[in-house]
ZAPA-398837 format. One record per residue: residue number from 1; residue in one letter; x, y, z of N, C-alpha, C in turn. Coordinates in steps of 0.05 Angstrom, whole numbers. Each point is the difference from the previous one (the first is absolute). Example, Ala and Ser with C-alpha at 12.3 -4.5 7.8 and 13.67 -1.06 7.14 Angstrom:
2
<atom 1 "A" <264 -114 156> <-18 24 0> <18 24 0>>
<atom 2 "S" <-7 21 -14> <16 24 1> <-15 22 14>>
//
This chain:
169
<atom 1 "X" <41 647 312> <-10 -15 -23> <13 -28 0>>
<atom 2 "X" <28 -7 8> <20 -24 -5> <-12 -16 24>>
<atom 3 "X" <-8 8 25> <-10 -2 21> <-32 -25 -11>>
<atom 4 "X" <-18 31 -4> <-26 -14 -11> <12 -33 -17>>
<atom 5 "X" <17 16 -20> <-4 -21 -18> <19 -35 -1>>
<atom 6 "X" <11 4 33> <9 -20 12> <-16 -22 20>>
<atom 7 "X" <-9 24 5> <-34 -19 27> <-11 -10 -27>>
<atom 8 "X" <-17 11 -26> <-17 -9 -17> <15 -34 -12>>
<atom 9 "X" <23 7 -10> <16 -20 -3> <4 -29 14>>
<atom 10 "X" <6 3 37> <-5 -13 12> <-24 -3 -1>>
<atom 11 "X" <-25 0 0> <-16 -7 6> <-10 -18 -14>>
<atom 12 "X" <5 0 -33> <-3 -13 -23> <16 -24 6>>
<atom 13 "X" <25 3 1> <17 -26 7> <-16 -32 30>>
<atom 14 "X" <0 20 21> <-5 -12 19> <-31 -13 -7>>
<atom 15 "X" <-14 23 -7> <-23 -20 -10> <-1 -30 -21>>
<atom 16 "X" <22 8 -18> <12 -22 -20> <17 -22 23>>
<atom 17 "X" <5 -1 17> <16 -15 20> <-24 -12 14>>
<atom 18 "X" <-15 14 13> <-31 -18 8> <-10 -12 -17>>
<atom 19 "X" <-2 -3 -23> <-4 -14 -18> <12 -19 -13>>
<atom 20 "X" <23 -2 8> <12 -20 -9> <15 -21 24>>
<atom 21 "X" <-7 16 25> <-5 -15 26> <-10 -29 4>>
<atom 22 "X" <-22 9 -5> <-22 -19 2> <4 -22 -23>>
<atom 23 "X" <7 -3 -13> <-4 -29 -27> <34 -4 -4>>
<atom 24 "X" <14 21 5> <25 -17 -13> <25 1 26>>
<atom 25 "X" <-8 -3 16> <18 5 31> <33 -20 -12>>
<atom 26 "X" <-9 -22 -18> <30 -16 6> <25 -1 -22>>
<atom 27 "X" <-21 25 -21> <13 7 -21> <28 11 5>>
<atom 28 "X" <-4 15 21> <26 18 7> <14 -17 31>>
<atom 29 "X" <2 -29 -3> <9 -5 23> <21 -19 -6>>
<atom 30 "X" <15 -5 26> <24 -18 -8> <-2 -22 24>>
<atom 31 "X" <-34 0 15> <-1 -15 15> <-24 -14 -10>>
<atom 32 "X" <-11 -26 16> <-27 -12 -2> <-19 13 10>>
<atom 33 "X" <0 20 29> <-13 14 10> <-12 21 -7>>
<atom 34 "X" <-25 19 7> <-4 29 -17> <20 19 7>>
<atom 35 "X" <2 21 -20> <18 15 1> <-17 26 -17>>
<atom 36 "X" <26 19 -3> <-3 15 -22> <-14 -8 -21>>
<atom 37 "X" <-10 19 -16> <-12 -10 -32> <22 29 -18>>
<atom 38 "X" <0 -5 -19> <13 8 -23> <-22 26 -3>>
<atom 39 "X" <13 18 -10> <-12 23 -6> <-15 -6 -35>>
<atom 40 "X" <29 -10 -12> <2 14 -26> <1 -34 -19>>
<atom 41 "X" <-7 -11 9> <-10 -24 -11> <-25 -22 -7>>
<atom 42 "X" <-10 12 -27> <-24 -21 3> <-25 30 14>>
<atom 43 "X" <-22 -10 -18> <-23 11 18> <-6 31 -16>>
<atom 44 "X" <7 12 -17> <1 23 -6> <-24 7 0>>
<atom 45 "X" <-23 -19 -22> <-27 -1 7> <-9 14 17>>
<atom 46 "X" <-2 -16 26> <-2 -2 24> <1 34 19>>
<atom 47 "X" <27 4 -9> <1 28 12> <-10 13 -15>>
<atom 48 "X" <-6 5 -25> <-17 22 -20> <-31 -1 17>>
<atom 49 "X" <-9 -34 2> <-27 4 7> <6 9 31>>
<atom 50 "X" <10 2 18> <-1 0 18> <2 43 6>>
<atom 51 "X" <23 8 -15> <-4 34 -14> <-26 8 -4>>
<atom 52 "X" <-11 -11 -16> <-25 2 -21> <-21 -6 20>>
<atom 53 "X" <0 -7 28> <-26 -4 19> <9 25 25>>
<atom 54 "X" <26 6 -3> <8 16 23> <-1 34 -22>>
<atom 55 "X" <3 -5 -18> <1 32 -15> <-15 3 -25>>
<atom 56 "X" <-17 -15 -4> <-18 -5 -21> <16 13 -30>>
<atom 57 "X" <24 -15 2> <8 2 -36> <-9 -5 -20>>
<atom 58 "X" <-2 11 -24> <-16 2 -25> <13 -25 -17>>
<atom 59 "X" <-5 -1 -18> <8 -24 -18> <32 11 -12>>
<atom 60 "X" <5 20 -4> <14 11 -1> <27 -11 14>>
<atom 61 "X" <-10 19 32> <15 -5 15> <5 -30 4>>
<atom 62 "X" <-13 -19 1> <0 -25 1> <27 -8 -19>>
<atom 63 "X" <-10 -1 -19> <18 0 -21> <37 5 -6>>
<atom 64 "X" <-6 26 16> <31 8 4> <10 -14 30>>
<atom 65 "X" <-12 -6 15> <10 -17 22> <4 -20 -3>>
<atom 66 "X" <-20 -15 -11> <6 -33 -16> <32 1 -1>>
<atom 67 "X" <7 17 -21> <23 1 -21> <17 10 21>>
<atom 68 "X" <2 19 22> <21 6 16> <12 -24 16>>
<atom 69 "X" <-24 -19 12> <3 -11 16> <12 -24 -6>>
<atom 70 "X" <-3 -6 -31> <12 -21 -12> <24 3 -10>>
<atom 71 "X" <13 28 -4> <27 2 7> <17 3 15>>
<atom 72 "X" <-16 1 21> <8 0 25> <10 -28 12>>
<atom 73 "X" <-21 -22 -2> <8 -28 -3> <23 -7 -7>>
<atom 74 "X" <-8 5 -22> <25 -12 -20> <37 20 11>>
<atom 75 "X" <-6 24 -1> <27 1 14> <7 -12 36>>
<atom 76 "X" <-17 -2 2> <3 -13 32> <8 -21 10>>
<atom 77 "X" <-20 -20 -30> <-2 -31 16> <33 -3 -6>>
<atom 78 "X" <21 9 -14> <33 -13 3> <5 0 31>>
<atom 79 "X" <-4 31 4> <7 14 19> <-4 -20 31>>
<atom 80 "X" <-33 -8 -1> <-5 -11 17> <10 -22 12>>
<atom 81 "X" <17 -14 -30> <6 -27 8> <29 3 9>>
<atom 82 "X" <15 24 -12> <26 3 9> <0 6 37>>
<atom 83 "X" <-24 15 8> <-3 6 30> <-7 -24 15>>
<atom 84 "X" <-19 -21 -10> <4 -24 6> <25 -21 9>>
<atom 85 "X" <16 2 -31> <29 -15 11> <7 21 14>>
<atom 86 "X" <10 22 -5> <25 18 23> <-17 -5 24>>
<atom 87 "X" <-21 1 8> <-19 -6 27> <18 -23 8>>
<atom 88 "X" <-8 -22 -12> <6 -24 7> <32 1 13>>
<atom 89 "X" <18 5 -26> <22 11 12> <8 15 27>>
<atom 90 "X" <-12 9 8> <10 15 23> <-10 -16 19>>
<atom 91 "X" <-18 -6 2> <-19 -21 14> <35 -22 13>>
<atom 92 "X" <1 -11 -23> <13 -22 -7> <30 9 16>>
<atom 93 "X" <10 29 -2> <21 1 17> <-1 10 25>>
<atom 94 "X" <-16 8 7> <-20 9 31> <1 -25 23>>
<atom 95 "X" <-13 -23 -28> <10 -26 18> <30 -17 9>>
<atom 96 "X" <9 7 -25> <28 -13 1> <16 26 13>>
<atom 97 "X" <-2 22 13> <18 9 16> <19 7 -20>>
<atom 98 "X" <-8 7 -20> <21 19 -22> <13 23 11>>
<atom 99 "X" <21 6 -18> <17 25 19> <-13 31 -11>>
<atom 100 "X" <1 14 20> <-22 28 -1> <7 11 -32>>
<atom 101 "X" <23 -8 -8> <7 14 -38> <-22 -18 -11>>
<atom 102 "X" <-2 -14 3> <-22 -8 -24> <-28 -3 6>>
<atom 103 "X" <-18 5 26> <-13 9 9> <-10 22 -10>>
<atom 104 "X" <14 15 5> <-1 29 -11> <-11 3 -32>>
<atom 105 "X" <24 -15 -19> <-10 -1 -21> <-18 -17 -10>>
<atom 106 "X" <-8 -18 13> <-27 -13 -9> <-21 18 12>>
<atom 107 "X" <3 14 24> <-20 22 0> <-12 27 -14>>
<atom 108 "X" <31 11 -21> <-6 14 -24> <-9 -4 -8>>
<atom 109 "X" <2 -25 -11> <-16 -22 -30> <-18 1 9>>
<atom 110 "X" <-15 -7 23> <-29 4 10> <-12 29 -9>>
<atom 111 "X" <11 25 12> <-14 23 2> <9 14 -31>>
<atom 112 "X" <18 -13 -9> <6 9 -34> <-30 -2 -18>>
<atom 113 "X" <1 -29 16> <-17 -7 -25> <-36 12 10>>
<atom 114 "X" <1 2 21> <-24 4 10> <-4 33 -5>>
<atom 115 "X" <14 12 5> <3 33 -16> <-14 -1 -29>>
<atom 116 "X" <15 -22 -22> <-11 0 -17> <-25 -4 -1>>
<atom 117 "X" <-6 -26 14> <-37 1 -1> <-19 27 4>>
<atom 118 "X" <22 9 26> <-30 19 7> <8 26 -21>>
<atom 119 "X" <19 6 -10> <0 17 -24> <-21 -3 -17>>
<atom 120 "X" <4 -23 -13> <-24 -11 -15> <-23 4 -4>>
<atom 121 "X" <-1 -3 34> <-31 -2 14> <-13 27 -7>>
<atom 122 "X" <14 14 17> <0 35 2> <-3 16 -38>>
<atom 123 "X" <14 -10 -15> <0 6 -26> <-30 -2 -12>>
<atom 124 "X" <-5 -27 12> <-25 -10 -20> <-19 23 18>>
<atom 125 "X" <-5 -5 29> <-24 16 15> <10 26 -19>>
<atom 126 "X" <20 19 0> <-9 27 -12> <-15 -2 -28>>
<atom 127 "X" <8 -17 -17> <-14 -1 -25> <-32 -2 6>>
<atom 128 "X" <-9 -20 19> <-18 -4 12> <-22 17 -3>>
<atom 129 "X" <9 15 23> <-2 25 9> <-5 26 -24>>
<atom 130 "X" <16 -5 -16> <-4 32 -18> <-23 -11 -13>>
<atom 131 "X" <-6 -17 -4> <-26 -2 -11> <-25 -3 9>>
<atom 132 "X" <6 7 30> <-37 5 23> <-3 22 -10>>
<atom 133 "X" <-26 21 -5> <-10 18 12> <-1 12 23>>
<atom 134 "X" <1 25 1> <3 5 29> <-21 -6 12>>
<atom 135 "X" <-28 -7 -6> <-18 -14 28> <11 -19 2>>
<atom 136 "X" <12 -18 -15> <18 -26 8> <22 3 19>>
<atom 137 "X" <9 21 -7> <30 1 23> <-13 7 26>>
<atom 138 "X" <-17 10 6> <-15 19 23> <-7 -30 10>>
<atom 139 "X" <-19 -1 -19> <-2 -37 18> <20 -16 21>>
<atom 140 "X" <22 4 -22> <20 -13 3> <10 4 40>>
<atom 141 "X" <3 35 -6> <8 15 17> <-7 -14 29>>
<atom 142 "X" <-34 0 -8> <-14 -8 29> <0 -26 10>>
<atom 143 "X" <11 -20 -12> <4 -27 13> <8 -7 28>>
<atom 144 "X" <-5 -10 9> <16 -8 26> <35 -2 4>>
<atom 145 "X" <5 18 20> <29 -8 11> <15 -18 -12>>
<atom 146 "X" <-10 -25 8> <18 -26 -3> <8 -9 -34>>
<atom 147 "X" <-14 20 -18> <5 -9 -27> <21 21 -6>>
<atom 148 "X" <11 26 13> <28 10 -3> <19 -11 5>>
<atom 149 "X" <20 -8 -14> <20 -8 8> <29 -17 -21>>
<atom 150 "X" <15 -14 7> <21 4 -18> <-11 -31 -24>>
<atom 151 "X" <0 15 -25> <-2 -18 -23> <-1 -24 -5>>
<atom 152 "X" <28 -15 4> <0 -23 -7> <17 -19 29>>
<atom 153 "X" <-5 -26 -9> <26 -23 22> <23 13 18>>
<atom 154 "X" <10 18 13> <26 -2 7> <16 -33 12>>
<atom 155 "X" <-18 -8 17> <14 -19 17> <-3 -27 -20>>
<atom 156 "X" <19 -19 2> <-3 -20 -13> <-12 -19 14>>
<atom 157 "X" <-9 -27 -24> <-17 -13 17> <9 -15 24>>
<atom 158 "X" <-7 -13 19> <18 -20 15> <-18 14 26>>
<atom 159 "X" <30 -5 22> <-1 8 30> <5 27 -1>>
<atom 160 "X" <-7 10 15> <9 27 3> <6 6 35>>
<atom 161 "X" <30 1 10> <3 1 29> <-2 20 8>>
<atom 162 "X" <-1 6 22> <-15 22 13> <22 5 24>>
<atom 163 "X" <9 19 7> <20 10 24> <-15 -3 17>>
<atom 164 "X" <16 -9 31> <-16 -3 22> <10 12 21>>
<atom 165 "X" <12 26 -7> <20 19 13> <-10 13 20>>
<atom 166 "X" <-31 9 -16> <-9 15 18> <-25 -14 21>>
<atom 167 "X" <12 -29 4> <-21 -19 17> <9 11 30>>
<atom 168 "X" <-17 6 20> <2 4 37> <-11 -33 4>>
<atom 169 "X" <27 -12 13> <-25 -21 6> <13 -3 28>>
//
């Protein structure tokens, strides 16, 4: 059942992430370039109607998502901007060759705060969630692969380096 009701979850989320892909890419960025978009900021609308074409929600249901998703916002957008600076932060000592102690802890502050988001995230999808019908969740069920998966932001915005350990060249 925790199973089911973790794929259903993900699926809700990531769909809410494609959606907020597309129009607000620089909301959640700390560069000029595209990047990430923000899960939980702005757009709530947006993901109700976008629910409401993928699971045909009632006015009802509408209704209580509106309201989920707008608390969801609202506890987020601090959140977001705190992962922004600590982003920047680490960024900022990555370049200057900071010593690995504070590295480290500007990398907590990263995944501290990013824990919180996807708590959040995960909180709102179950509320979500208890209010489909089960032909809604079944729906849910049968989506494609690529819409399982983990809730919210882990990585912050920026560069992200990549090990080259396992290069044969």
């Amino acid at each position: 059942m925790k199973e089911t009701l973790g794929k259903y979850v993900s699926v809700a989320v990531l769909s809410i992430a494609a959606v907020h892909a597309v129009p607000s890419a620089q909301q959640y960025s700390t560069q000029s370039g595209p990047s990430l978009a923000a899960f939980g900021v702005a757009g709530g609308a947006d993901r109700v109607a976008m629910l409401t074409a993928m699971l045909s929600l009632n006015a009802s249901q509408q209704a209580n998502a509106k309201t989920i998703f707008n608390d969801e916002d609202t506890l987020s957008k601090p959140l977001l901007e705190q992962l922004k600076q600590s982003s920047d932060a680490l960024l900022s000592a990555q370049k200057a060759a900071a010593p690995d102690a504070e590295i480290d802890q500007l990398a907590r502050d990263v995944a501290g705060i990013s824990g919180e988001i996807l708590a959040i995230d995960a909180k709102a999808q179950s509320k979500i969630y208890s209010h489909l019908s089960a032909d809604q969740k079944q729906r849910l069920e049968q989506l494609p692969h690529p819409f399982f998966g983990v809730s919210a932001p882990l990585l912050p915005p920026g560069p992200v380096f990549v090990s080259t350990s396992d290069r044969h060249e």
